[in-house]
C-alpha positions in Angstrom: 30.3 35.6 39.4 32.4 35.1 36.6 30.5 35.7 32.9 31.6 35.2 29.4 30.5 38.1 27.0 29.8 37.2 23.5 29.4 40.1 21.1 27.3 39.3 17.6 26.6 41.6 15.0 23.1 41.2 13.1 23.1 38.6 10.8 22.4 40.8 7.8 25.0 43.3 8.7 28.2 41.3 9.7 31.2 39.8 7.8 31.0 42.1 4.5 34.7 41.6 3.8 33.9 38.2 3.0 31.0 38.8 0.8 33.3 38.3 -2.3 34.2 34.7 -1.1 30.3 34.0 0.4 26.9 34.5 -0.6 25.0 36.8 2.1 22.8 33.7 3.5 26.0 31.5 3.6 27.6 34.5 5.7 24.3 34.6 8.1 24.7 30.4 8.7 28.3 30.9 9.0 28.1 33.7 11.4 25.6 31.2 13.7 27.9 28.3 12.9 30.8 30.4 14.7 28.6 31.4 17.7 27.9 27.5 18.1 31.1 26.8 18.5 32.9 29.4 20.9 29.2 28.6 23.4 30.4 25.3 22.9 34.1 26.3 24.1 33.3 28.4 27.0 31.0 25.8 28.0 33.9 23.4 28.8 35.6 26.5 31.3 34.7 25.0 34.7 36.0 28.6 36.1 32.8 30.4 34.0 29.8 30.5 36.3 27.9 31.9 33.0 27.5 32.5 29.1 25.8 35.6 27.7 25.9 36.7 24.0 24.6 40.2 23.8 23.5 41.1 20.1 20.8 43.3 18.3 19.9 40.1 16.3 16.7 38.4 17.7 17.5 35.4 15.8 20.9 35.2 17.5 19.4 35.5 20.6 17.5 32.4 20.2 20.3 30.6 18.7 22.2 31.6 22.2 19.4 30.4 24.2 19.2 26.7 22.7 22.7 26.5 23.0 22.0 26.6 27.0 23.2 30.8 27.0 21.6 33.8 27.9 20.8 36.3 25.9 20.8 39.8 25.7 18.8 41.2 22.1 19.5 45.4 22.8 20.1 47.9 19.9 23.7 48.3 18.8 25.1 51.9 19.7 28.6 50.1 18.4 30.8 47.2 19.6 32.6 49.1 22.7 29.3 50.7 24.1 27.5 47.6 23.3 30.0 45.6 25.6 29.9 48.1 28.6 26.0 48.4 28.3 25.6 44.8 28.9 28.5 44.8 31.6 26.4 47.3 33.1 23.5 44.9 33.6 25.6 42.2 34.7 27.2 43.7 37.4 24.0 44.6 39.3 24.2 40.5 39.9 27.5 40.4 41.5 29.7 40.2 38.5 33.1 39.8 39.2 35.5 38.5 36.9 34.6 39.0 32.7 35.5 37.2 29.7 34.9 39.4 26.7 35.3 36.6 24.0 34.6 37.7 20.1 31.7 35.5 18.3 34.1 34.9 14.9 36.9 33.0 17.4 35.7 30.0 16.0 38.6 27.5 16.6 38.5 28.5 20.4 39.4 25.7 22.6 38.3 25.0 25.9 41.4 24.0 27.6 43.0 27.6 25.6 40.0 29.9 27.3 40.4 28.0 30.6 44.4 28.9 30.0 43.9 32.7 30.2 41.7 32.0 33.9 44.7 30.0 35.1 47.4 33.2 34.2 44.7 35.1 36.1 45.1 33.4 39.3 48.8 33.8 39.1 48.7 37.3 38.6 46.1 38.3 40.8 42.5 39.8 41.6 43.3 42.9 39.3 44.6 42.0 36.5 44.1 42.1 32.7 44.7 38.5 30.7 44.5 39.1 26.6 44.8 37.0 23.8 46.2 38.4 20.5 44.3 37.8 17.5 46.6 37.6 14.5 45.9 40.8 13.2 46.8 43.0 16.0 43.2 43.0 17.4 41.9 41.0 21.0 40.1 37.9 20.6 39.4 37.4 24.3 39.8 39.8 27.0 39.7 38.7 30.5 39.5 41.3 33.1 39.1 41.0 36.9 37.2 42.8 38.3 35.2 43.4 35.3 35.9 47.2 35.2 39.7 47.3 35.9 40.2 48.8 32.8 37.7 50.2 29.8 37.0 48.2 26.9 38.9 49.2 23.7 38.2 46.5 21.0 38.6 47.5 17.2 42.0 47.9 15.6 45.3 47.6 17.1 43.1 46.4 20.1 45.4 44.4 21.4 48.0 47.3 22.3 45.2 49.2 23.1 44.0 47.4 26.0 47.7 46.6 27.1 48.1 50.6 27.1 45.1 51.0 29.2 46.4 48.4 31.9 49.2 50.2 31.8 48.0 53.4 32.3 45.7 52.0 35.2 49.0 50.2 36.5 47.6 46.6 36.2 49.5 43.4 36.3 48.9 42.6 32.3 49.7 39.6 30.2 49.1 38.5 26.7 48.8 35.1 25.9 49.4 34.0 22.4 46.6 31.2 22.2 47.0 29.1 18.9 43.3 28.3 18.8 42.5 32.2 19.4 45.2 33.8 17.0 42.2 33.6 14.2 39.2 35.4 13.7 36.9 34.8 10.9 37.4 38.6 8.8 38.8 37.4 5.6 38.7 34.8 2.8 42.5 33.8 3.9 40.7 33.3 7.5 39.2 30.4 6.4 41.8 28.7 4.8 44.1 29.4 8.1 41.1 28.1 10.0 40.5 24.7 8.2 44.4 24.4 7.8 44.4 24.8 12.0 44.1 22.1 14.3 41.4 23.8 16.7 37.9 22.0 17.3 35.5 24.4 15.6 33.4 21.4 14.6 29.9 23.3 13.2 32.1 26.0 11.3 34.4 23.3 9.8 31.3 21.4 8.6 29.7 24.4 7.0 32.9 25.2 5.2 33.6 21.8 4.2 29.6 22.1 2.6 30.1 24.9 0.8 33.7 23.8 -0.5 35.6 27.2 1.0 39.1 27.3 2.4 40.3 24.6 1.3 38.1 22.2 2.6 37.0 19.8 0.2 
């Protein structure tokens, strides 16, 4: 079985560097605007056999279940344990391959996840796939099988993970994905996201609403 894992803070408790740009309740509606649209994404990967978000955010978790996901509402012990705890569960179904895909990677495109499944196959039943966010950190992690190497997400993540494929000697590759190099952190994100040509259709509309990053 092969499973994208969507990670989502609680609505009242993510995105506070853009709290100066965004009221709190326009952060919340963003932040489920954003989770709309990666669902949507990873819902074009024929590869993916299933979608989980796993978040501490009941209101999250139903937004993931209309959107056709499951989901999995647990406490937070912190994004890393969060992901392996929910890995956990998984793999008592048969979980194979993982997709660790971050809920801000709004502009994700289908045919740019489904890339990272098709470097995969060329390099192998263990491998690590990773795409770069812009600012050093992972913004999807593919890993097969889904414990080949530990999960290391939070700054500099990106070399991270590559150092612990390396460590495991694991046939690695990054990927620099245009529609994954941005990650909703920042004010400047948004701009860089409406300037982008990725789909992100519910995150582009609620920008263009609140007249933010450019979008007018």
């Amino acid at each position: 079985m092969k499973v994208a894992l969507i990670p989502l803070k609680r609505l009242d408790a993510g995105k506070s560097r853009l709290m100066g740009a965004l009221p709190r309740e326009a952060i919340a509606e963003l932040s489920l605007a954003m989770l709309g649209d990666v669902l949507e994404a990873l819902a074009a990967v024929p590869e993916l056999d299933h979608r989980v978000v796993v978040t501490p955010d009941p209101e999250v978790g139903r937004a993931a279940e209309e959107a056709g996901a499951e989901a999995m509402v647990r406490q937070d012990p912190g994004l890393n344990p969060s992901l392996d705890e929910a890995t956990a569960l998984l793999a008592k179904r048969g979980l194979g391959a993982l997709l660790v895909v971050l809920g801000d990677v709004a502009g994700a495109a289908g045919e740019d996840l489904q890339a990272l499944f098709k470097v995969q196959a060329e390099l192998g039943d263990r491998s690590v796939v990773l795409a770069p966010s812009r600012d050093g950190g992972t913004a999807a992690l593919l890993r097969t099988p889904f414990d080949v190497i530990p999960s290391r997400f939070g700054r500099e993540s990106a070399a991270a993970h590559e150092g612990a494929a390396r460590e495991r000697d694991v046939p690695f590759r990054a990927c620099e994905l245009a529609s994954l190099s941005v990650d909703l952190d920042r004010p400047d994100d948004l701009e860089a996201l409406v300037a982008g040509t990725g789909p992100a259709p519910r995150t582009r509309a609620l920008l263009r609403k609140l007249g933010l990053g450019g979008a007018r």
